[in-house]
Structures are given as structure tokens and as C-alpha cells.
ZATOR-208335 format. One record per residue (C-alpha): x, y, z. Coordinates in Angstrom, 3 decimals, m for minus. Layout:
N
<atom x="X" y="Y" z="Z"/>
...
! end
This chain:
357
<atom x="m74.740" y="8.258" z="m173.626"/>
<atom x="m73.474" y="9.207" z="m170.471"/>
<atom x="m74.090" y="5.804" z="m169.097"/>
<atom x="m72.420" y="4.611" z="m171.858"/>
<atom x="m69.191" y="7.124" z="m171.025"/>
<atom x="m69.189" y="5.796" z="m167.266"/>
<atom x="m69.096" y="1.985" z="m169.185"/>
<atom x="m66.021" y="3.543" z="m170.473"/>
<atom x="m64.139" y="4.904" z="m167.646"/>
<atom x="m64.577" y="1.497" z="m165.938"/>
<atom x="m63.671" y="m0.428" z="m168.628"/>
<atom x="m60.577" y="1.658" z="m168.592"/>
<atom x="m59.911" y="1.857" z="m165.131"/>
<atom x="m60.548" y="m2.136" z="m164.838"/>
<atom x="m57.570" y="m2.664" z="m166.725"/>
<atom x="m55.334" y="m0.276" z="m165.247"/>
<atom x="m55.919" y="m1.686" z="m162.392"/>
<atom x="m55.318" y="m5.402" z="m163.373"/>
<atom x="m51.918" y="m3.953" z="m164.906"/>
<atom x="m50.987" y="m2.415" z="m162.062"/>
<atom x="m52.106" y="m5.751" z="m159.809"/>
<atom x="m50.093" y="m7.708" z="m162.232"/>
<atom x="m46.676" y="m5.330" z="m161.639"/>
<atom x="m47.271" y="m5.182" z="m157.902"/>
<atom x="m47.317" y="m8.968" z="m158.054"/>
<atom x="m44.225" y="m9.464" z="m160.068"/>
<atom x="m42.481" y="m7.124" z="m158.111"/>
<atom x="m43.403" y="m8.951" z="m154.693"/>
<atom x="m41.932" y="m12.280" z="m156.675"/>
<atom x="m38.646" y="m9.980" z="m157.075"/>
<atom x="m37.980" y="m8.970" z="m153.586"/>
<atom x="m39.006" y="m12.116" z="m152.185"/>
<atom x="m36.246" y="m13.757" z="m154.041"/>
<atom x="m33.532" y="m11.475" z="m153.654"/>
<atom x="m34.489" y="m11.375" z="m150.289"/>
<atom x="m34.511" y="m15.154" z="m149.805"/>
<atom x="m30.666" y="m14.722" z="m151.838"/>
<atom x="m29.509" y="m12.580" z="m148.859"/>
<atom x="m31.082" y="m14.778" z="m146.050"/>
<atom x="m33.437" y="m11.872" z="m145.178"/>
<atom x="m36.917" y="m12.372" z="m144.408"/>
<atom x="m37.185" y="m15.999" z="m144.004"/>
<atom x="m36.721" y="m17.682" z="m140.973"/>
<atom x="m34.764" y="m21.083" z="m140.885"/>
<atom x="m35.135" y="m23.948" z="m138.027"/>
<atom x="m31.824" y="m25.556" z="m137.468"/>
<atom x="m31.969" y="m29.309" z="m136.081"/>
<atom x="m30.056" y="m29.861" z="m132.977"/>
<atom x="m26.516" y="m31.905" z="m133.501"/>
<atom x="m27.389" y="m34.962" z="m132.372"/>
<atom x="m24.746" y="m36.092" z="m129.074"/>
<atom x="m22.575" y="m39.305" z="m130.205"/>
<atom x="m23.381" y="m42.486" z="m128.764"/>
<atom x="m21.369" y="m44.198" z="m126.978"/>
<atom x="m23.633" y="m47.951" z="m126.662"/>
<atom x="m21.681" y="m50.520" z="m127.741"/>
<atom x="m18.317" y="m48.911" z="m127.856"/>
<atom x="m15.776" y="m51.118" z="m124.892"/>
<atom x="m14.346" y="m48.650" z="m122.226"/>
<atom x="m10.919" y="m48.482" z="m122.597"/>
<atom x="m9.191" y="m50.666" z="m119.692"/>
<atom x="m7.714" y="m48.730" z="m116.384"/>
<atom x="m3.989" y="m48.012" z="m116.776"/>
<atom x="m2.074" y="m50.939" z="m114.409"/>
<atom x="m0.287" y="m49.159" z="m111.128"/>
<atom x="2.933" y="m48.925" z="m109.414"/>
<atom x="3.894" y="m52.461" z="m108.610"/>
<atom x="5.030" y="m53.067" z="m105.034"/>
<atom x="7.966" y="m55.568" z="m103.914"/>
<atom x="8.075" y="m57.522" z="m100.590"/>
<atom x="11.347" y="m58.108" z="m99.834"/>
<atom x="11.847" y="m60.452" z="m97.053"/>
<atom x="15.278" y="m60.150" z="m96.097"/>
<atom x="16.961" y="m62.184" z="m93.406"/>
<atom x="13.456" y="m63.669" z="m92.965"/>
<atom x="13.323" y="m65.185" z="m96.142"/>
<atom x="16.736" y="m66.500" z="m96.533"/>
<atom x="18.489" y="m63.427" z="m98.281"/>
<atom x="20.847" y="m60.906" z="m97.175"/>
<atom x="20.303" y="m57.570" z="m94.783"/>
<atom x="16.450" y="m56.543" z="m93.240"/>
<atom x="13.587" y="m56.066" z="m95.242"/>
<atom x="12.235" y="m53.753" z="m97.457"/>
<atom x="9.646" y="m52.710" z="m100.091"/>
<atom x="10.458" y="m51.028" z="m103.359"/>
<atom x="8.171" y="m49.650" z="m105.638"/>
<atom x="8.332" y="m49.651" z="m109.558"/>
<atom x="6.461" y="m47.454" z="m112.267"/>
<atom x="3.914" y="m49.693" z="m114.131"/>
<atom x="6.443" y="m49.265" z="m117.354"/>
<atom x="9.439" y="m51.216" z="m115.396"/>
<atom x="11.363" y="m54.194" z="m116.925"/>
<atom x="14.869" y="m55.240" z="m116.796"/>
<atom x="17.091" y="m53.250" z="m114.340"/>
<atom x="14.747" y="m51.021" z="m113.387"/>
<atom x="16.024" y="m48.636" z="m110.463"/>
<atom x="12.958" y="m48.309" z="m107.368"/>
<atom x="10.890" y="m45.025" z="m107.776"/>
<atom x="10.317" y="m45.489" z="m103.967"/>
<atom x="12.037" y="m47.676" z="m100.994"/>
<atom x="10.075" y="m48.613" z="m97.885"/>
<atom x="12.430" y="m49.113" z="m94.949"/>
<atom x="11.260" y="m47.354" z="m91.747"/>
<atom x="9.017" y="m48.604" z="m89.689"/>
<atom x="9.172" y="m52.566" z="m90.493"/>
<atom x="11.914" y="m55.220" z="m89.931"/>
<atom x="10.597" y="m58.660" z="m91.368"/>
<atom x="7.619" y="m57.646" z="m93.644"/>
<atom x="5.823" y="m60.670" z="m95.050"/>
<atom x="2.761" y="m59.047" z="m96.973"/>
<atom x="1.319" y="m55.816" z="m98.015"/>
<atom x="m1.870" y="m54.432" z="m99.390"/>
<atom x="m3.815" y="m51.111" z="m100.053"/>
<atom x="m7.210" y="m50.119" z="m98.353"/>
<atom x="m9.849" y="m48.167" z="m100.318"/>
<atom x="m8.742" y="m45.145" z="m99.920"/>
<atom x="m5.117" y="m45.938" z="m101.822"/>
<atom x="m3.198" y="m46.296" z="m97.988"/>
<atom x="m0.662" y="m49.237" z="m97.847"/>
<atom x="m0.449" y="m51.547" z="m95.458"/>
<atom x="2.355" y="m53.795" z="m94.449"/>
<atom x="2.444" y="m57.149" z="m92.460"/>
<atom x="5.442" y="m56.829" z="m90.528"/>
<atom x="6.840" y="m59.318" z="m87.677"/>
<atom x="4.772" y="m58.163" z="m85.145"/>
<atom x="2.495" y="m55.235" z="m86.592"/>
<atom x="0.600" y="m53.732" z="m89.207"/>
<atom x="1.783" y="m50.844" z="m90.503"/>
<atom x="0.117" y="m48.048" z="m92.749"/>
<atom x="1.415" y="m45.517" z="m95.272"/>
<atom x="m0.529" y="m42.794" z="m96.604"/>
<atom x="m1.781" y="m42.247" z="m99.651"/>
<atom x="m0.181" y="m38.967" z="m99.828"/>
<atom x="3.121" y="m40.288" z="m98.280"/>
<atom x="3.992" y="m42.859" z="m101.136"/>
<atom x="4.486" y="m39.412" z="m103.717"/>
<atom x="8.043" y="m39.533" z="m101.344"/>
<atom x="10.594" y="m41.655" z="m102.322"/>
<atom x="10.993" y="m43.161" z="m98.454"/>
<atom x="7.780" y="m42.767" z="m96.783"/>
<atom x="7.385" y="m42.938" z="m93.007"/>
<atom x="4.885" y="m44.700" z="m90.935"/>
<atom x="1.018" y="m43.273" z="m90.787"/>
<atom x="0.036" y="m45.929" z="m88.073"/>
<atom x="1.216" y="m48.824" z="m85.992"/>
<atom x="m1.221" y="m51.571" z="m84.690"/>
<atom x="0.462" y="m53.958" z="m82.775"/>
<atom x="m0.863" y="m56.991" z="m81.104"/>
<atom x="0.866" y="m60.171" z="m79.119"/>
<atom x="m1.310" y="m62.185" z="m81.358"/>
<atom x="1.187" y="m61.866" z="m84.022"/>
<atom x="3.798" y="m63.492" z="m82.216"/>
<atom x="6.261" y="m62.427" z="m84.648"/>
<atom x="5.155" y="m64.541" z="m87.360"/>
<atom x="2.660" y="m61.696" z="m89.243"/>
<atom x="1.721" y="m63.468" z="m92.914"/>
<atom x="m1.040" y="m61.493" z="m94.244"/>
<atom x="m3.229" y="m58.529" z="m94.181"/>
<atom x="m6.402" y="m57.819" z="m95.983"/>
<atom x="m9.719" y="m55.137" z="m95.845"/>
<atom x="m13.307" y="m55.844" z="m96.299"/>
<atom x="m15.762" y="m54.062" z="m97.455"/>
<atom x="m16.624" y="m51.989" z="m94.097"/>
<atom x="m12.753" y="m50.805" z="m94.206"/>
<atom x="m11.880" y="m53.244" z="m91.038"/>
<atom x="m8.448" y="m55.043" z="m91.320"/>
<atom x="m7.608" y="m58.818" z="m90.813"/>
<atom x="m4.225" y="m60.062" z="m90.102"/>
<atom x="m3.105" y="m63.668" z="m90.314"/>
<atom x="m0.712" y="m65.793" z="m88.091"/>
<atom x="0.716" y="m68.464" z="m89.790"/>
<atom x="0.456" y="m70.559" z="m86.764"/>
<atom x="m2.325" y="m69.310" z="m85.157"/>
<atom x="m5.234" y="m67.604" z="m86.700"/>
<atom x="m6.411" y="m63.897" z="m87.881"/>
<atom x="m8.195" y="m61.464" z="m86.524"/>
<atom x="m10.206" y="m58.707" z="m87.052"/>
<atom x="m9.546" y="m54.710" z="m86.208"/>
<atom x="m11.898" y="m52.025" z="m87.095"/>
<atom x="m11.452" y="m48.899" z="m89.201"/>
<atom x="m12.218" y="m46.674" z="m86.324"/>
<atom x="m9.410" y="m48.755" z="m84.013"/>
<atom x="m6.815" y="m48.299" z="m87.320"/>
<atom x="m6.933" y="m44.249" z="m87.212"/>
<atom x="m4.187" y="m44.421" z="m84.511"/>
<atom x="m1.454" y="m45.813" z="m83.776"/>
<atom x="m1.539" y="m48.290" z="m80.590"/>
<atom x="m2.552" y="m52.064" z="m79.380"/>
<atom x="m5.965" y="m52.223" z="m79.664"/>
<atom x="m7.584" y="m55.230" z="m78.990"/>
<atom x="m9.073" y="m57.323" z="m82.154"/>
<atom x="m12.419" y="m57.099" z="m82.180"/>
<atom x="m12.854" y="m60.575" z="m83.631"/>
<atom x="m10.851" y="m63.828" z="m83.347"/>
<atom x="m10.984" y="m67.187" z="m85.276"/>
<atom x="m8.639" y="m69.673" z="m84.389"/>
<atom x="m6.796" y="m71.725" z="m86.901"/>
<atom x="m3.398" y="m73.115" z="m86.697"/>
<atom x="m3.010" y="m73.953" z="m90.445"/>
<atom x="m3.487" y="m70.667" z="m92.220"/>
<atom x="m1.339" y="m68.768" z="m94.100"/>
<atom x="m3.085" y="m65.831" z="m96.554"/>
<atom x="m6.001" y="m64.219" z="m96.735"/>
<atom x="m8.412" y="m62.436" z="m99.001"/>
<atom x="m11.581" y="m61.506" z="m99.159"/>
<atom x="m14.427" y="m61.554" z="m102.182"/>
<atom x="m17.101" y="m59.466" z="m103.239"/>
<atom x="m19.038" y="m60.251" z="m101.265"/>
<atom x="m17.397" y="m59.788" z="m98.027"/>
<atom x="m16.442" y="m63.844" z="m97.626"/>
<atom x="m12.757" y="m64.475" z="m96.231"/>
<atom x="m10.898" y="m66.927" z="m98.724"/>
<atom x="m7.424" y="m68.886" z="m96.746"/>
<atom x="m5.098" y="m70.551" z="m97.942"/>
<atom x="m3.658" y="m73.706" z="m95.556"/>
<atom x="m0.032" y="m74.383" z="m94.596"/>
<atom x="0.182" y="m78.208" z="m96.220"/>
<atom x="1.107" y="m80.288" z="m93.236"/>
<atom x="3.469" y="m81.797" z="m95.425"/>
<atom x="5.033" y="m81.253" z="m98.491"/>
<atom x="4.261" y="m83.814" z="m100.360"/>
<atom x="0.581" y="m82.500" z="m99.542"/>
<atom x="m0.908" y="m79.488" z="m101.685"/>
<atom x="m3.149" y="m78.292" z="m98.920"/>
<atom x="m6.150" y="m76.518" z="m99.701"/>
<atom x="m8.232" y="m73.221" z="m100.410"/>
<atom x="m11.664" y="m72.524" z="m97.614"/>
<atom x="m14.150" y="m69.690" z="m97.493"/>
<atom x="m15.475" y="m68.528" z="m94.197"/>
<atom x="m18.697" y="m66.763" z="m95.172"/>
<atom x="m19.395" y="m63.025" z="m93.673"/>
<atom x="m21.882" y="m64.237" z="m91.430"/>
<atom x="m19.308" y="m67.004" z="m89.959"/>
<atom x="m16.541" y="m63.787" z="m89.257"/>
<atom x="m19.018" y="m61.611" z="m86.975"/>
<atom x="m18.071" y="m63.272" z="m83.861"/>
<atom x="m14.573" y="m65.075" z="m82.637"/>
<atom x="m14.473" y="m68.887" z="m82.717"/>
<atom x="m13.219" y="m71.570" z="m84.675"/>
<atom x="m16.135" y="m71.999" z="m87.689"/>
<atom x="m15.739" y="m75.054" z="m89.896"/>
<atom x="m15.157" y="m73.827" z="m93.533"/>
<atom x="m18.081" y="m73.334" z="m95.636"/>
<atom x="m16.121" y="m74.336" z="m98.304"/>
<atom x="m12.809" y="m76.190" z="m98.811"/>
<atom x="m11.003" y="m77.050" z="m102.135"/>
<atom x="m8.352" y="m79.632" z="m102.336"/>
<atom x="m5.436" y="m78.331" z="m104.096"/>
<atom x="m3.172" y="m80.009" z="m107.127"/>
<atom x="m0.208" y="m78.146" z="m106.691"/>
<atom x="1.941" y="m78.292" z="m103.750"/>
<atom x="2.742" y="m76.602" z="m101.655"/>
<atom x="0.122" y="m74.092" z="m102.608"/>
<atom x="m1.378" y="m71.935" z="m100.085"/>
<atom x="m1.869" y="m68.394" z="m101.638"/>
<atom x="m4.826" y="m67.280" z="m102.897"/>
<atom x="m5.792" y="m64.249" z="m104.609"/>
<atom x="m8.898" y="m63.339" z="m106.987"/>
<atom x="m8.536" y="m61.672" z="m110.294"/>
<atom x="m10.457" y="m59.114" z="m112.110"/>
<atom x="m12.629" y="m61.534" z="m113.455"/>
<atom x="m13.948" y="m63.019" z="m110.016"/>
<atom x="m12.431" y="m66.078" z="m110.371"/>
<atom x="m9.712" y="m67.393" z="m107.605"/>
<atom x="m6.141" y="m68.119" z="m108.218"/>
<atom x="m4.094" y="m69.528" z="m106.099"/>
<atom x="m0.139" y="m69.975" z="m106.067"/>
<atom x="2.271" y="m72.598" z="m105.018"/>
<atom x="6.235" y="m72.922" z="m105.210"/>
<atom x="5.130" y="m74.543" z="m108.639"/>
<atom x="2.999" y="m72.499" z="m110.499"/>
<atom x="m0.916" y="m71.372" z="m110.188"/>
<atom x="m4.140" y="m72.433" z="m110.739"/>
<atom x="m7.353" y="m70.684" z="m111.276"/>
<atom x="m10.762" y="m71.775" z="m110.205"/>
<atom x="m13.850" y="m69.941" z="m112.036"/>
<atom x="m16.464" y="m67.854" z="m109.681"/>
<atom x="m19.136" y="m71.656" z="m110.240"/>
<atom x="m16.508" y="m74.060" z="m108.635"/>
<atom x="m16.471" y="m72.078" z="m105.652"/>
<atom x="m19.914" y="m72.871" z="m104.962"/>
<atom x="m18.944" y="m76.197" z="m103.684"/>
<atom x="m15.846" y="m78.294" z="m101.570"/>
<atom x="m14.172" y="m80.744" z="m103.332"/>
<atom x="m10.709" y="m81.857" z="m105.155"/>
<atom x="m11.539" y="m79.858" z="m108.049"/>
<atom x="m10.288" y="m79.520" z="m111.459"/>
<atom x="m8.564" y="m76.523" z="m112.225"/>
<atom x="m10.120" y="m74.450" z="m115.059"/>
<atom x="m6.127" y="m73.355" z="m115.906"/>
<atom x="m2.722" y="m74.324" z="m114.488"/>
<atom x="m0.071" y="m72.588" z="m114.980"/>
<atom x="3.850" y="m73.997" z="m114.375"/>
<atom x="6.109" y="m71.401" z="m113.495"/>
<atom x="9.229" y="m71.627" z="m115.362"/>
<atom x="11.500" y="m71.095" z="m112.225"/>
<atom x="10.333" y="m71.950" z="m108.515"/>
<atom x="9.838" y="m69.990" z="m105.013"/>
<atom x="6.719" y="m67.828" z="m105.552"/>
<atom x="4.268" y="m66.531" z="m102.965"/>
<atom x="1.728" y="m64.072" z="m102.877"/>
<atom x="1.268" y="m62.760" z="m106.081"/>
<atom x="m1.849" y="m60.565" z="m107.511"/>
<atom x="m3.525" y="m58.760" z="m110.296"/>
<atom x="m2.949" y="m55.379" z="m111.776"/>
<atom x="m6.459" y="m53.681" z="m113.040"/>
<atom x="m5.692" y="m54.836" z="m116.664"/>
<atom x="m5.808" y="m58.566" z="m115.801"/>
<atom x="m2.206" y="m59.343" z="m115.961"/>
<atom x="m0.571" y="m61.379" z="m112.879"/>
<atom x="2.718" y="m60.403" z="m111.333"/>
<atom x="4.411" y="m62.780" z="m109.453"/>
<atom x="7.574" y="m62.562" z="m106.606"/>
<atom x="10.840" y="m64.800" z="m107.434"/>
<atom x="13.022" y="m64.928" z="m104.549"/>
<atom x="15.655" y="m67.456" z="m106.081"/>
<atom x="16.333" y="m65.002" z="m108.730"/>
<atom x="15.633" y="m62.032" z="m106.956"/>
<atom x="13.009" y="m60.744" z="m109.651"/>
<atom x="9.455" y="m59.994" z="m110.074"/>
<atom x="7.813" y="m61.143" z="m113.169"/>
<atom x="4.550" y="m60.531" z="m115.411"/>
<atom x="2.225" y="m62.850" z="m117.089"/>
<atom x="m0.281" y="m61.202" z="m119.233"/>
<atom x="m4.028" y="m61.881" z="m119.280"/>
<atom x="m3.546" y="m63.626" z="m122.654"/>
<atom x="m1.096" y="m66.325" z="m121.183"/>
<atom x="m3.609" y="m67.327" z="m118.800"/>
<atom x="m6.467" y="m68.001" z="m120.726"/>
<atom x="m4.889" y="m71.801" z="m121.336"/>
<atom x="m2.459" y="m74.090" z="m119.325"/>
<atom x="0.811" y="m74.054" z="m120.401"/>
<atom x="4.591" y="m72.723" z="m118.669"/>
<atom x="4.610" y="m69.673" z="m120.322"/>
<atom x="7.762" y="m67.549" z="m120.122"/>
<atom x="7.348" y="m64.167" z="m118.228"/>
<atom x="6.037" y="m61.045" z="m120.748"/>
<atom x="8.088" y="m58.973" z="m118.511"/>
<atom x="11.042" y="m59.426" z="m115.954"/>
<atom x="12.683" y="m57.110" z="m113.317"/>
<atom x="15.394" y="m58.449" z="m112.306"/>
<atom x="19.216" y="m56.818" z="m111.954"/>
<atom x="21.120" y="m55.476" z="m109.229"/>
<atom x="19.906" y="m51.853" z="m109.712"/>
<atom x="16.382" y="m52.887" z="m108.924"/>
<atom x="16.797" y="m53.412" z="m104.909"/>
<atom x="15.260" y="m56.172" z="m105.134"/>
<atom x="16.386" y="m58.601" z="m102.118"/>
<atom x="14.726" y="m62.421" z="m101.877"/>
<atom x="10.607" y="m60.943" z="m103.008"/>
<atom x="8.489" y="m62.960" z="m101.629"/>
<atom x="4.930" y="m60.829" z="m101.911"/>
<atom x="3.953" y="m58.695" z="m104.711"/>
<atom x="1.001" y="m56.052" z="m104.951"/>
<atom x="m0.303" y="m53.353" z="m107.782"/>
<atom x="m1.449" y="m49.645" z="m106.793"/>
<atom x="m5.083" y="m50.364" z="m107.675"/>
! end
């Protein structure tokens, strides 16, 4: 009997025991949801917000800078010295100069910047520089002189290569070649290269450090032509035959300048016509891939802002005009997007044109 009590009391305490299991177990289910209610207890992984992408998406394109005026003056034909005004990349109309360039030149035919956002001017005899920080005024002064009796009064052009050395052209005569250590001063240091040609008239250089000239026609009735003197062909003075020479269709056209794209331009009293990066591979009278007609006549040097648009100088009308990037994709005579023009501007016979890069 007493075994069979003991039988008992486990019986009994078996299933007080499962009770109690079964209430400790519900009540575990209890707080584990209330606590999973409050955010207590449980422990949650958040993914990392994934950076947006940017493949695919087209930069937008650089803003287009203050657009420079050559005006030539007496030596062009017009009225009073020279001078260069500067207009904010908005201008059109009668837009009044931000900035007038006086001091320090007297008959200035062409002007350019160097990398580091300086302006140069091809004056009569000299090249002059203006700082960077010097064109914020609204009549900067001279950085640096460089004089030379190579000029010979008859400065055309100015351009930099990739080392930072300058070139200056001589419309009857030549360019040559100053380093960037020998332009930190002002003085009459003597060129450190020389290549003789009696034809030239602008200059520019390509990507790859290759000098592009334009040739005075030797008559009107004939265009002239574009040549490249390689890099190679530039290290030492002489008078190198042309690596490449292109027979132009417009006359007389003798200033060349490369756009965005690679691909050379170059402008006659006429209009323009652009050769693509492939047809400078070879000499030849080549077809232009576009030709432009300019609705008016007596442009120079003209160039490119950063968006691909092409300003050119008028000095008949005094006025400087735009054509955008979408009027030169075909030939046509497109009329000027944009025109500054108007006795307010300052403007007096332009004859060169260049954008703030």
C-alpha cells in the first residue's frame, strides 16, 4: 500500500508539473510578443542605403566663359588705338564691357589664355600677360612684357603648348618659341626656338602638342592652306617642310582653330570650314566635312567656348557673333544665335575673338 501511495503522489505531482510547464510556456509566448510589439528584445539588421549610380547619366556641359574682343583699332582700319573688352557669357545686343583692356598694348592682333587662366595679348611688338587675378578689375594692368625684334611690329598670333612655353607668329616672318621659365618676367629674352616661314599667319596647337598654321594666300583669288608641324619638327629652329598641308576652299582663309570635338576649323573673310580629327591624317585638297557661309564678311580668328558654340569677330559691323553647336552640324549660312553689336558695347573694328576657358 505504501508503494501504491508513492504511485499516487507522483501521479499527482506529474501533472502539476505538466500544468505548471504548460503556464510557464504560455506565458513565455506572452512576453515574447509584447516584447517583440515594443521593439524590445529582438535585434534587427538594417541593410545599408545603397549610394545612387551615376553610370550612364551625361555630365552636365561646363558653363561657356567671359568672351574676349580684339579690337584692332587704327591697325585694322577703324577709329582710335586698340583695345580688348570683355563680356559676361549672358551678353547680346548692346551689351556694355564688364572689363576694358587698354594699358599696356597699342595694335593688339590676337589674344589667348595659358593654363593657369592668364591672358595673353599679341601686341605690335610684344606679348603681353594679364593675371588671372587681375581680369576680376575692370582695367587690368600688365603682369609681363616679352618683347623681341623678331616681331617687327607685325605680332599675329600667340599660342601655349602643353609644357606652358609660348609661340608667337610674324605674319611675314615666322614664330618662335619662349619658355615658361623665360615668361615669369618681364624683359627680351631670346626665343629659344625659331622656324622660319614667311607665309604664316595663326597658330594653334593640338592635343598632342603638334603646331597647326594657317598661310597668308599669296593672292586672293588663292584660298591658301592649313599645315601641321609635328612636336618633334618644333624642338630645334629651322625651316621643316610641313608634315601635313591641306588645300583650302575658301579664300582667303588662313585661321585655324580646333573645337571641342578635336576636329579643325578654319576661317576665311567668307565663312568656315571644319575638317574631322581622320582628314588630318593626310595633305591634300580636301573636302570639307561642313562649310559654313557667314552671312556678312571680314572675320578672323574666331574660337570655341567649352559648350561647343563658335564666336566669331565682325569688324564691318563692329559686332561679335555666336553660332551654336547645332548650326554647325550641317552646311548652310546660318544667321547668328546671338549678336553684340551697338555703340554701348566698345566694340571698335574686332578682328580676334577668345572664351575664358
Amino acid at each position: 500500500m505504501a508503494l501504491a501511495h508513492h504511485s499516487l503522489e507522483d501521479r499527482g505531482g506529474a501533472a502539476r508539473r505538466a500544468a505548471c510547464g504548460a503556464l510557464l510556456g504560455s506565458l513565455l509566448v506572452l512576453l515574447g510578443a509584447c516584447s517583440n510589439k515594443a521593439g524590445v528584445g529582438t535585434t534587427t539588421t538594417t541593410k545599408p542605403t545603397a549610394k545612387p549610380t551615376t553610370t550612364g547619366v551625361p555630365k552636365p556641359p561646363p558653363p561657356a566663359g567671359t568672351i574676349f574682343a580684339v579690337n584692332a583699332g587704327v591697325r585694322g582700319g577703324g577709329p582710335g588705338p586698340g583695345s580688348i573688352t570683355a563680356y559676361p557669357p549672358s551678353a547680346t545686343g548692346n551689351a556694355r564691357p564688364i572689363m576694358v583692356i587698354t594699358d599696356g598694348i597699342n595694335g593688339p592682333g590676337a589674344v589667348t589664355f595659358d593654363s593657369s587662366g592668364n591672358l595673353w595679348v599679341a601686341d605690335s611688338n610684344s606679348i603681353v600677360e594679364y593675371s588671372k587675378a587681375d581680369l576680376t578689375k575692370a582695367s587690368p594692368t600688365p603682369t609681363v612684357v616679352i618683347s623681341s625684334h623678331f616681331f617687327d611690329n607685325s605680332l599675329d598670333a600667340v599660342a601655349f603648348n602643353q609644357a606652358g612655353d609660348a609661340w608667337a607668329g610674324v605674319g611675314n616672318g615666322g614664330v618662335v618659341e619662349f619658355t615658361k621659365s623665360q615668361l615669369a618676367k618681364s624683359g627680351s629674352p631670346t626665343p629659344v626656338v625659331t622656324i622660319i616661314d614667311d607665309s604664316l599667319c595663326s597658330i594653334v596647337f593640338d592635343r598632342s602638342g603638334n603646331m597647326w598654321a594657317g598661310s597668308w594666300a599669296p593672292l586672293l583669288a588663292d584660298p591658301g592652306s592649313v599645315f601641321e608641324f609635328t612636336k618633334s619638327q618644333l624642338a630645334k629652329s629651322g625651316s621643316p617642310i610641313p608634315r601635313v598641308t591641306i588645300s583650302l576652299s575658301l579664300a582667303p582663309g588662313c585661321r585655324p582653330t580646333f573645337a571641342p570635338s578635336g576636329d579643325l576649323w578654319d576661317a576665311s573673310a567668307a565663312g568656315a570650314i571644319e575638317f574631322t580629327k581622320a582628314q588630318l591624317a593626310k595633305s591634300g585638297s580636301l573636302t570639307p566635312r561642313v562649310t559654313i557661309n557667314w552671312p556678312f564678311s571680314g572675320e578672323d580668328d574666331v574660337a570655341f567656348d567649352a559648350l561647343g558654340d563658335l564666336w566669331a569677330p565682325n569688324g564691318a559691323t563692329n559686332a561679335v557673333v555666336e553660332f551654336t553647336k547645332s548650326q554647325l552640324a550641317k552646311s548652310g549660312s546660318p544667321a547668328p544665335a546671338r549678336t553684340i553689336s551697338g555703340a554701348a558695347t566698345g566694340l571698335n573694328f574686332p578682328w580676334a575673338v577668345t572664351v575664358e576657358p
